[in-house]
C-alpha positions in Angstrom: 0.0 0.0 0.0 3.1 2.4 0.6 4.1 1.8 -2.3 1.2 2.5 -4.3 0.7 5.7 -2.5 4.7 6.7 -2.7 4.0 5.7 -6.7 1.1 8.0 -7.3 2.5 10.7 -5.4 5.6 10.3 -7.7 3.0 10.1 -11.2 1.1 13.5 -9.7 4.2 15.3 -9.6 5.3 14.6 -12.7 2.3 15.5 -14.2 2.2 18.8 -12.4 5.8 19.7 -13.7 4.3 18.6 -17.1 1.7 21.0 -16.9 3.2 23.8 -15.3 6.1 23.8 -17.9 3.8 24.6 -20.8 4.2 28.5 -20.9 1.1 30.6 -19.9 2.2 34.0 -20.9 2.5 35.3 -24.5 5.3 37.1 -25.8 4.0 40.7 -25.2 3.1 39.7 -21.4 6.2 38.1 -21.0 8.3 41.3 -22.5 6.6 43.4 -20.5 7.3 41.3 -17.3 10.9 42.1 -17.6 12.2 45.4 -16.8 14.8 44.9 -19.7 12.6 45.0 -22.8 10.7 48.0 -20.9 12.1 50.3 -24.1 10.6 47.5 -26.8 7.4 47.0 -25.1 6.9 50.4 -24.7 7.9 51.0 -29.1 5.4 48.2 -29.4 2.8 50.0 -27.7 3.5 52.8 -29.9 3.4 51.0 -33.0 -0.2 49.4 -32.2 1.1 45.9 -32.5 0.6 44.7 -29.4 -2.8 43.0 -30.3 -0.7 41.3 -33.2 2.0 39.6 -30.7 -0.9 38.9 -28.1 -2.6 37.2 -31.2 -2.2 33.1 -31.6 1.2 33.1 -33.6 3.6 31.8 -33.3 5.9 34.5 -33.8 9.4 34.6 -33.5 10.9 37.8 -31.8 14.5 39.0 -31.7 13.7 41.3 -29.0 16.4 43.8 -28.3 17.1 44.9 -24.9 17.2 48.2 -23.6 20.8 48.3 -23.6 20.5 47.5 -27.5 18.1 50.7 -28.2 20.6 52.8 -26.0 23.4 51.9 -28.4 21.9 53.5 -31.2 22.4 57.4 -32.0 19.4 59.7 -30.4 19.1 61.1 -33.9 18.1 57.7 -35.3 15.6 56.8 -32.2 14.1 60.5 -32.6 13.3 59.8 -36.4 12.4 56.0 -36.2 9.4 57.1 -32.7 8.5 60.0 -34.8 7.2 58.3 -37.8 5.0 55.8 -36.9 5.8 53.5 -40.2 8.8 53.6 -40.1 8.6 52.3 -36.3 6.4 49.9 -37.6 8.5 48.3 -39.8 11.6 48.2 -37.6 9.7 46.0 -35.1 8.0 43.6 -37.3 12.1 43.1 -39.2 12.5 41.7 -35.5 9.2 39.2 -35.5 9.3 36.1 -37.7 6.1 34.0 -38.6 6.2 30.6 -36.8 7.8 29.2 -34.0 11.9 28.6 -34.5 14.0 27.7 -31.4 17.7 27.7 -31.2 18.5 23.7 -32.0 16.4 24.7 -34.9 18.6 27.7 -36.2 21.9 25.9 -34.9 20.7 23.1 -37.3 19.8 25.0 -40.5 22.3 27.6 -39.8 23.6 29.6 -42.0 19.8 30.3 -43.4 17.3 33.4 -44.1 14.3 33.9 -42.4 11.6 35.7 -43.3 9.9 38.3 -41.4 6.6 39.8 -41.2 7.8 43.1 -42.9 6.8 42.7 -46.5 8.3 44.7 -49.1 6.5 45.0 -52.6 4.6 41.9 -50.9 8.1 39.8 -50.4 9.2 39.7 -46.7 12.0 41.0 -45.9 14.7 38.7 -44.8 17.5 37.8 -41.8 20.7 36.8 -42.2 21.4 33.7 -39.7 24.6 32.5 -38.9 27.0 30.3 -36.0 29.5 32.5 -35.7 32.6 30.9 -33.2 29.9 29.2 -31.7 27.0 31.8 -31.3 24.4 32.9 -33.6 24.6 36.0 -35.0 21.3 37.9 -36.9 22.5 39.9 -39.6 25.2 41.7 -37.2 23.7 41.4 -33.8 24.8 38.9 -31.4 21.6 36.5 -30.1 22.5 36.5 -25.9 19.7 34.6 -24.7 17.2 31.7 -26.5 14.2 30.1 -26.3 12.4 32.4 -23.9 8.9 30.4 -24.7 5.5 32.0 -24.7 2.4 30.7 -25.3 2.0 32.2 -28.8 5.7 32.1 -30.0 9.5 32.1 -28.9 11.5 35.0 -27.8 15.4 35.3 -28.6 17.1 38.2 -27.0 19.8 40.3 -29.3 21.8 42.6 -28.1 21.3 45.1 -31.3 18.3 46.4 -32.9 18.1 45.1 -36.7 17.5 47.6 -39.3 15.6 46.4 -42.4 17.5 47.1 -45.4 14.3 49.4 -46.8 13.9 51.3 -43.5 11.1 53.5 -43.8 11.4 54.1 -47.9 9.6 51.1 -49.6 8.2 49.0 -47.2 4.7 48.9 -45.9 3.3 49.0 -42.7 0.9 46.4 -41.8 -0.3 45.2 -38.0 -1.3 41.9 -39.7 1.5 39.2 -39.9 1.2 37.0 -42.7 1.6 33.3 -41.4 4.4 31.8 -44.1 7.2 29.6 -43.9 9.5 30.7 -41.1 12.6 29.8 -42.7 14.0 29.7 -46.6 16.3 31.0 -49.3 
């Protein structure tokens, strides 16, 4: 009888871990429950696409930190929060449709992933590479993977990535077209 009891006790824990390890928080909630993406959750805001990454995904976010945005000049952050397109289009260069962790990148690696930005209706793409070891998005260093949400998988850079049209060709859109993640 010990045993029995000593074995279901065991079989409920597991299960709890089970179910307590599936996230509950999507990527905006869990951005904005961290006091270092306080600057991206706020441009976010800004932009309007917060119902778009509280939305079923799943995204992919290379969320820079707020050390990242502080690297950049105050000129360029003045002109990008100024013109709400433009912001727009930087953020969604940062979200990719689908779900891709790092074993998935480390695998496929060196690939191109498209984004949500569209550009003349072709998404925009990332550069993504092992570098020594580390994955690298176009130039910016990935610190910290596989931060999961409910609706996606956050990746933390330490840059903010520019898309190569910033602000001249390429539309703004709060929709994210659901398309293969990854592909030349």
């Amino acid at each position: 009888m010990k045993t029995l009891i000593t074995s279901t006790l065991a079989v409920a824990a597991i299960a709890s871990v089970a179910v307590a390890a599936a996230p509950t928080k999507d990527i905006v909630d869990i951005a904005a429950g961290d006091s270092n993406f306080s600057t991206l959750v706020s441009l976010v805001k800004q932009a309007g696409l917060v119902d778009t990454l509280k939305s079923e995904g799943p995204f992919t976010v290379f969320a820079p930190t707020n050390d990242a945005f502080a690297k950049l000049p105050k000129a360029t952050v003045d002109a990008v929060v100024s013109d709400k397109a433009l912001l727009t289009n930087v953020l969604l260069y940062h979200v990719v449709p689908g779900k891709v962790t790092a074993h998935q990148v480390i695998d496929a690696a060196p690939l191109k992933a498209k984004t949500a930005l569209k550009v003349n209706n072709a998404a925009q793409t990332l550069d993504i590479k092992v570098v020594n070891g580390k994955v690298r998005i176009n130039n910016v260093n990935v610190i910290k993977t596989d931060i999961m949400a409910k609706n996606g998988v956050i990746h933390v850079i330490d840059g903010v990535l520019v898309p190569p049209a910033a602000g001249t060709q390429a539309k703004a859109s709060n929709t994210v077209v659901h398309t293969s993640t990854c592909g030349g």
